[in-house]
Structure formats: structure tokens, C-alpha cells
SEKE-877281 format. One record per residue: x, y, z of N, C-alpha, C in turn. Coordinates in steps of 0.2 Angstrom, whole numbers, plus 5000, padded with zeros to 4 digits. Example, Ala and Ser with C-alpha at 12.3 -4.5 7.8 and 13.67 -1.06 7.14 Angstrom:
REM residues 2
506649725039506249785039506649845039/506449895035506849955036506450005039/
This chain:
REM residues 146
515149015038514749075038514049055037/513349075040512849055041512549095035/512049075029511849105026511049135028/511349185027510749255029510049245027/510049225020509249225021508949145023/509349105024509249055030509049075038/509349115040509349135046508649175045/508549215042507949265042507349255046/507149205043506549145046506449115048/506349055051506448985055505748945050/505748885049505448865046504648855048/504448885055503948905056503748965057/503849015056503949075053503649075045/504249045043503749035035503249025032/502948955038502548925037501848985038/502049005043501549075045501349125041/501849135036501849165030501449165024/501749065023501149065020500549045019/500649025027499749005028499449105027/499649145030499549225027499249225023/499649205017499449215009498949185006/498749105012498249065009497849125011/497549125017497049165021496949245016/497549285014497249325009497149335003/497149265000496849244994496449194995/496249205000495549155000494849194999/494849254998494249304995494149324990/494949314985495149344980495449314975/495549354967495849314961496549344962/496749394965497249414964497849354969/498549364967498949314969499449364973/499749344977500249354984500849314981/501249344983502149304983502449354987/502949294991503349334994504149294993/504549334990505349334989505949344993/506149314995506849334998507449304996/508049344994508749354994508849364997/509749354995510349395000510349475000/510549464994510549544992510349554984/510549614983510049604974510749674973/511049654969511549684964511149764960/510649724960510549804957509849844958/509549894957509049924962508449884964/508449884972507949844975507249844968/507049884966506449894963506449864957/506949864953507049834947507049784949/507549744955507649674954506849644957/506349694959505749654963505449624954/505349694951505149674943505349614939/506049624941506349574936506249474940/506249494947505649434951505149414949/504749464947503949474947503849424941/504349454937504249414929504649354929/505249334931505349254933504649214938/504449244940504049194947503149194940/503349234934502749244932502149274933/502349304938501749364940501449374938/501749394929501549454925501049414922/500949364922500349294920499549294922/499549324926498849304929498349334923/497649324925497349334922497049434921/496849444927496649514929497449564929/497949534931498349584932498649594940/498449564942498249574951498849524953/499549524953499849494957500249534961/500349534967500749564970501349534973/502049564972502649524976502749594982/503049534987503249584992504249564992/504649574989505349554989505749594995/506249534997506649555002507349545001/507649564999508549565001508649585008/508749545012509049525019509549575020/510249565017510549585019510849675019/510449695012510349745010509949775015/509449755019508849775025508549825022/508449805015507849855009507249775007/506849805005506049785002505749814999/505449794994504949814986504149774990/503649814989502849794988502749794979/502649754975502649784969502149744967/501749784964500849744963500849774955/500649734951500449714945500149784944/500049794935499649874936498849854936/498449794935497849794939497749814942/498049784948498049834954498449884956/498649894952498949974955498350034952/498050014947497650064944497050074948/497050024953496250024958496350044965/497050024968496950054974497050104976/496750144982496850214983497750234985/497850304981498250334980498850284986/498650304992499350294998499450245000/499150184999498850115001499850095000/500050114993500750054993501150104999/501350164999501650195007501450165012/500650175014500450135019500650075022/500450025014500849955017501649955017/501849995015502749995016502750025024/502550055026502550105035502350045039/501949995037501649945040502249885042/502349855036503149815035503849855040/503749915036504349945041504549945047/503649975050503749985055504049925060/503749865059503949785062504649745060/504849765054505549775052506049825056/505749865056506349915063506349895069/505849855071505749815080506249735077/506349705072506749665070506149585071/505449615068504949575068504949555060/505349535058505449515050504549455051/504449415053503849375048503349415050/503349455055502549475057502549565051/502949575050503149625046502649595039/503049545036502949515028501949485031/502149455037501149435037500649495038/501049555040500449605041500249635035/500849655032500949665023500549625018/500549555019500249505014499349525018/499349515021498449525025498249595024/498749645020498549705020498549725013/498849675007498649675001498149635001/498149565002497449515004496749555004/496749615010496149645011495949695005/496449725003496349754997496049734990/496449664990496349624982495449604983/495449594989494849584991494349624988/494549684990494049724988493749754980/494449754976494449764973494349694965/494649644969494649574962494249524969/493549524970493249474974493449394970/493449344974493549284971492749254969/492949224963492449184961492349124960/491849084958491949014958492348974953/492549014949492949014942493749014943/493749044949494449064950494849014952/495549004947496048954951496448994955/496848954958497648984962498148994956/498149024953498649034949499549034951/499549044956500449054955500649014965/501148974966501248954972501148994978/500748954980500848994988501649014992/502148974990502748964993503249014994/503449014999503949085000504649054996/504749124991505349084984505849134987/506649084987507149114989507649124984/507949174981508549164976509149174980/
């Protein structure tokens, strides 16, 4: 049996992902991760939280990390951004970006889904946490699979 979130992406797919993530944090402090599972046991939302804080998210300095979590099998997904950011972006932005991911998720466009979502929190961290010359990378660019 082929394991599912193996399948999901091809390893240049990936790669596309997270060159993504470099390109939208290359403006910004805030940090991007992107997750995938099989499936998550227990509420897609809670398990994205309880990711957030294993991958460390909850570390940065401003508060500005964003995970986009996927259980594959489930064909559910979490945008879950740090409350930095949640306290500065306009009300409908996390819908938005969820209608955007979905929408290329329901055409069964799984990576261009997660890079239009990663370029569309990018644009926003931007706006809101500009990158300085002080700023490190704080957390992996690498797409983490449980």
C-alpha cells in the first residue's frame, strides 16, 4: 500500500513549495511552514495548534508564524497564524486564503493550492511585519511531514 502523503507531492512539487515560502519571506519577519499528514486523530484545528507548537512556531519573536497543515487523507486543511498576526490582518483574509487553497484543492491542484496560500500569507506578513536587516530565518523552510 502506497503511503498517501508520499503520493500527494512529487518531490518537485515540494521543492516548488518551498522555494514559495523562501520568495514569501523574503520581505518579511514573519515565518511560513507547511505540514502534511495522513490523517490527524483528532480536530483538524487543534492538531494544526498542537503542530504549531511541536515545529515551534509559538517561538518567533513578533508572533507572526503561520502553519498551513494538511492531513491528506482526511482532504481537510488548517491556515493557522500566530495571534500577531491574527490581530493585524483584515477580518476575512484567513476565509479568503482558505477559498483560495480550496478552490485548487477541489480541481485536485494540491501544490499550486498550498503556493498560492503560502504567497498570500507572504504578501500579507509583508505588509504587516516588513523584514529588516536584523531579521533572522527563524524556523525551516522545509515542508515537515508527520
Amino acid at each position: 500500500m502506497s503511503n498517501k502523503v508520499e503520493d500527494f507531492l512529487t518531490a518537485e512539487e515540494e521543492q516548488e513549495i518551498v522555494n514559495a515560502i523562501l520568495k514569501a519571506e523574503r520581505n518579511t519577519s514573519g515565518e511560513i511552514r507547511v505540514h502534511i499528514e495522513a490523517s490527524s486523530k483528532i480536530d483538524p484545528y487543534i492538531r494544526a495548534q498542537e503542530v504549531f507548537h511541536n515545529l515551534k512556531m509559538d517561538n518567533t519573536k513578533e508572533d507572526n508564524g503561520v502553519l498551513l497543515y494538511v492531513a491528506v487523507n482526511d482532504k481537510k486543511f488548517v491556515i493557522y497564524g500566530d495571534k500577531g498576526i491574527d490581530k493585524v490582518v483584515p477580518k476575512n483574509f484567513w476565509d479568503d486564503t482558505r477559498d483560495l487553497i480550496q478552490s485548487q484543492f477541489a480541481l485536485g491542484n494540491f501544490k499550486q493550492g498550498i503556493v498560492e496560500g503560502v504567497l498570500a500569507v507572504g504578501n500579507e506578513l509583508e505588509a504587516h511585519f516588513p523584514w529588516n536587516h536584523n531579521d533572522t530565518n527563524e524556523l525551516s523552510n522545509e515542508v515537515s511531514k508527520g
